[in-house]
VOGU-3710 file (C-alpha; in Angstrom, 3 decimals, decimal comma):
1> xxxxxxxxxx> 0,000/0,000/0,000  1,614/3,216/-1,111  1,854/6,652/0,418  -0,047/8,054/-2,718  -3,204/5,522/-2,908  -6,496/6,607/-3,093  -8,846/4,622/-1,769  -8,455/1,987/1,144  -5,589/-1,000/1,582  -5,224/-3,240/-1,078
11> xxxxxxxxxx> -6,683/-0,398/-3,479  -10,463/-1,389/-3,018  -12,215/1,220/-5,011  -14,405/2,847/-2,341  -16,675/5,229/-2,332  -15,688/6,690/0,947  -13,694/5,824/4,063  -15,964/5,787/6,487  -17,178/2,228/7,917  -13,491/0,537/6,785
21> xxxxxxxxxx> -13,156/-3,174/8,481  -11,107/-3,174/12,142  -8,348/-4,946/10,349  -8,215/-2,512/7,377  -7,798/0,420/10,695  -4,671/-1,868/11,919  -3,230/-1,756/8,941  -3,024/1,244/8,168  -2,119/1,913/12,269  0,935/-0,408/11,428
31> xxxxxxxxxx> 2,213/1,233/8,436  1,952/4,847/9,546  3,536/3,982/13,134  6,855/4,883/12,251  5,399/8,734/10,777  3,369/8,958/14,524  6,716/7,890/16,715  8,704/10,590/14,620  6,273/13,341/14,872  5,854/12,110/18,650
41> xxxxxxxxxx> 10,091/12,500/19,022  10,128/16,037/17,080  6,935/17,609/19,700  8,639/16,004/22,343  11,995/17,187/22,215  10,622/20,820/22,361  9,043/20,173/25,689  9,689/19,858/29,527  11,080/16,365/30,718  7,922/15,341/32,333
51> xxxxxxxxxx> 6,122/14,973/29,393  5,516/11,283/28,766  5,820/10,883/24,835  3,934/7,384/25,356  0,983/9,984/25,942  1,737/11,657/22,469  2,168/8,282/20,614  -1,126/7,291/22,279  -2,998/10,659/21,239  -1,232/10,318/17,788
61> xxxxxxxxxx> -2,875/6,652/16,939  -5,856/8,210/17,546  -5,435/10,986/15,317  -4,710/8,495/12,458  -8,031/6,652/13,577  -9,733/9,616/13,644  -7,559/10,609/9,556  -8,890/7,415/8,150  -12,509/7,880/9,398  -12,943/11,384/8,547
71> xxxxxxxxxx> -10,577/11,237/5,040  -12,363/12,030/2,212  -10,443/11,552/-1,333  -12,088/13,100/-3,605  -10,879/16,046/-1,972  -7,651/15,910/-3,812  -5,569/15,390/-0,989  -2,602/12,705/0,252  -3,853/10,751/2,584  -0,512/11,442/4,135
81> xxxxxxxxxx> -0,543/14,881/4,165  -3,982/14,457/5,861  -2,774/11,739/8,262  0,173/14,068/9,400  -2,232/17,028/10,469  -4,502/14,809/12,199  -2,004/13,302/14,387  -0,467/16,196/15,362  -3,672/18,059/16,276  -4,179/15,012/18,151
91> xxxxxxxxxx> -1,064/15,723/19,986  -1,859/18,798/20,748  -4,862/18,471/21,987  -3,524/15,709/24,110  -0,643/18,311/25,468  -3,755/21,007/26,218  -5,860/18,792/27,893  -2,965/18,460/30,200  -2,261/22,259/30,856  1,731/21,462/30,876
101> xxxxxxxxxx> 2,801/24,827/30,654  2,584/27,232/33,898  0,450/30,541/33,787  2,761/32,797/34,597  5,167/31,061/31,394  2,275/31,518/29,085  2,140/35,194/30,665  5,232/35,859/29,563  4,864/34,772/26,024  2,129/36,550/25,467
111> xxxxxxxxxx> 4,017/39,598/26,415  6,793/38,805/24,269  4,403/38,418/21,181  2,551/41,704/22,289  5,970/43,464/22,522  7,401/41,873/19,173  4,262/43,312/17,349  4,525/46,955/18,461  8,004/47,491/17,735  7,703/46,062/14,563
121> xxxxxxxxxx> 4,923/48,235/14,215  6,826/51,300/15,636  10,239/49,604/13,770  9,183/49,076/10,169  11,270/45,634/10,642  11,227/42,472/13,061  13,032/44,013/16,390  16,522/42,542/17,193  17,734/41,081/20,751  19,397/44,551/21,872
131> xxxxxxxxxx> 16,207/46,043/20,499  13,779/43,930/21,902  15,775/43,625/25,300  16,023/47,803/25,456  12,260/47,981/25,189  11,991/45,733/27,943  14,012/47,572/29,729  16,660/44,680/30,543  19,845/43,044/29,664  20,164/40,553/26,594
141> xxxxxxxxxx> 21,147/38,059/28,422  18,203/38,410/30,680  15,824/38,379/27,710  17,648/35,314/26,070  16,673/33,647/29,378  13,255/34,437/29,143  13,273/33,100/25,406  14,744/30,179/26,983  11,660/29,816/29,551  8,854/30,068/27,107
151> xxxxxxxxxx> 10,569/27,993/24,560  8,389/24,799/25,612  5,324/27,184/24,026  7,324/28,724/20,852  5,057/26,775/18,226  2,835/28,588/16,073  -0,727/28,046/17,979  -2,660/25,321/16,019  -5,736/27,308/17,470  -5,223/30,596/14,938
161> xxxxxxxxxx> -6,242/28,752/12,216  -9,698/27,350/13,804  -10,879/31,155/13,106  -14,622/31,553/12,209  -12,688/32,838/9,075  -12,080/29,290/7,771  -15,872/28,686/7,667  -15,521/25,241/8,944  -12,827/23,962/7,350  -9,513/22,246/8,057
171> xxxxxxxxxx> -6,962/24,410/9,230  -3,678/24,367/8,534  -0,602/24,276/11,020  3,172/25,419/10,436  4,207/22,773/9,128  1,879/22,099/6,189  2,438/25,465/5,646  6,080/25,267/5,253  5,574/21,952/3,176  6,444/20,981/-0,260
181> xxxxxxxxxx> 4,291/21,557/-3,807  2,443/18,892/-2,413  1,552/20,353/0,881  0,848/23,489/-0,628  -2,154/22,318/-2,925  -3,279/20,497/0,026  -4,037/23,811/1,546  -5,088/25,215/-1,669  -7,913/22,053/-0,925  -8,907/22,821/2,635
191> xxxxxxxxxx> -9,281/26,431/1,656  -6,327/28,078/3,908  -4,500/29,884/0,674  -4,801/33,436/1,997  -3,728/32,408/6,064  -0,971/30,535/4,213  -0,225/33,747/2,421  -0,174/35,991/5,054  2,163/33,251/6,729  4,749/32,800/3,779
201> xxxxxxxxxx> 4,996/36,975/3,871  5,531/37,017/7,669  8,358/34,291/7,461  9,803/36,408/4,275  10,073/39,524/6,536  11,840/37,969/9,349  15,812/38,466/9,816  17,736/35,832/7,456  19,016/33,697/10,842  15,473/33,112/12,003
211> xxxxxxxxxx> 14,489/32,625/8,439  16,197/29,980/7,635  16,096/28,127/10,962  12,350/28,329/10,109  12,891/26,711/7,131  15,205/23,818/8,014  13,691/22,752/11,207  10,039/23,281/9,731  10,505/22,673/5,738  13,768/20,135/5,391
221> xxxxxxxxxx> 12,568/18,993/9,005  16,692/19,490/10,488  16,972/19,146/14,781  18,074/21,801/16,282  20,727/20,128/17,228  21,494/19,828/13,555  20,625/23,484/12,638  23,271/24,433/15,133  26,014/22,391/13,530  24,807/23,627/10,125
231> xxxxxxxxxx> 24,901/27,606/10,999  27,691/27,030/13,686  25,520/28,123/17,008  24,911/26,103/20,089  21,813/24,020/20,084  20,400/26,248/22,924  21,004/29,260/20,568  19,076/27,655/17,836  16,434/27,198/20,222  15,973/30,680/21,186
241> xxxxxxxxxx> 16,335/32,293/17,404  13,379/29,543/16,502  11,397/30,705/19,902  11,745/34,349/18,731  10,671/33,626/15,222  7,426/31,715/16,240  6,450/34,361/18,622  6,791/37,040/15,749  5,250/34,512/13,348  2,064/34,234/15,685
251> xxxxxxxxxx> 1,742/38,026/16,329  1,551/38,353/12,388  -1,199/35,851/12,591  -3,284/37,459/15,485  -3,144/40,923/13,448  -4,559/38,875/10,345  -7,427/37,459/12,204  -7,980/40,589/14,014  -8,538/42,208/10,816  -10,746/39,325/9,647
261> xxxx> -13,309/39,257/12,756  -16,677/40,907/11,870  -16,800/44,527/12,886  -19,447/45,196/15,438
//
């Protein structure tokens, strides 16, 4: 059974997904394990140590469960490209549900993002460390350390594309965003072009370093331990430049949605 297939396993021309045997579920839980341990590794090694990744593999299967019931190909898209969002909303949803992340760290990151938008506002350009860290009225290295604490949050919120904008469709995350030709029609399909556009322009604008860790950790899918050996930083460093990026990257996004609420 290949990636690209249509229809269900052992290419049984079906109308639909829906009501697929048990065993035709298992096997398509067994061949798209390995995809739901690696996206399960990648979330993980972003977060705190008491984060059970058994949890995320767990919430992950049922993501793919919830991909094959809910897949609909005559939509136009991969099943894999499908598969992958569904399993990592269901991760996620599986990390909210567990409110990992302290108040008073989500406090600060949304302080950060607030601050990141008005001085690129007042600016004309993303702000730099010394820039942001003068506005803050502290030290770099104290405002590396607080990119450092709310690193375990620095993903662009999956929640920012469940706008009452999308009219009821699949969003998109990051990293379909980010994706190849393929992932990009597969947007075009769940009707996300113009949040994807707004995205691409926001990513375009940001500083070359944080530009192009964006695009190897989220595009040719690098570590950050390997984006540090490739751009000759400390893994830690890498960290914080991708921390900073996302927090611009979701500021850009709140201002789009902003704009797209109804006016009362």
């Amino acid at each position: 059974m290949s990636e690209t297939q249509t229809y269900g396993p052992g290419g049984v021309d079906k109308p639909s997904w829906r009501g697929l045997s048990m065993a035709d579920k298992t096997q398509y839980v067994e061949q798209y394990s390995p995809l739901i341990k690696y996206l399960a590794d990648r979330l993980a090694s972003r977060l705190p140590g008491h984060i059970i990744k058994d949890d995320l593999i767990s919430a992950g299967v049922l993501g793919l469960i919830d991909a094959i019931d809910r897949f609909e190909p005559d939509r136009g898209i991969m099943f894999k490209t499908y598969a992958e969002f569904r399993i990592k909303g269901a991760m996620i949803d599986e990390l909210r549900s567990l409110d990992w992340v302290p108040r008073s760290v989500r406090k600060k990151a949304t302080e950060l993002e607030r601050l990141f938008r008005k001085l690129e506002q007042e600016l004309g350009h993303p702000p730099t460390d010394e820039e942001a860290a003068e506005a803050m009225g502290i030290a770099v290295p104290a405002y590396l350390k607080l990119l450092d604490e709310v690193s375990a949050i620095n993903m662009v919120d999956i929640e920012a594309f469940r706008s009452e904008g999308s009219s009821g469709r699949e969003p998109a995350d990051v990293y379909e965003i980010l994706a190849d030709e393929n992932g990009v029609d597969a947007l075009a399909a769940i009707g996300q072009q113009e949040a994807r556009q707004v995205l691409v322009e926001a990513i375009e604008a940001l500083p070359e370093k944080e530009r192009l860790v964006v695009t190897l950790y989220y595009h040719e899918e690098l570590t950050m331990k390997e984006i540090g050996q490739v751009m000759g930083y400390t893994e830690s460093r890498i960290s914080q430049i991708h921390t900073k990026s996302m927090l611009k990257l979701r500021g850009r996004l709140a201002d789009y949605f902003d704009k797209k609420k109804p006016q009362p």
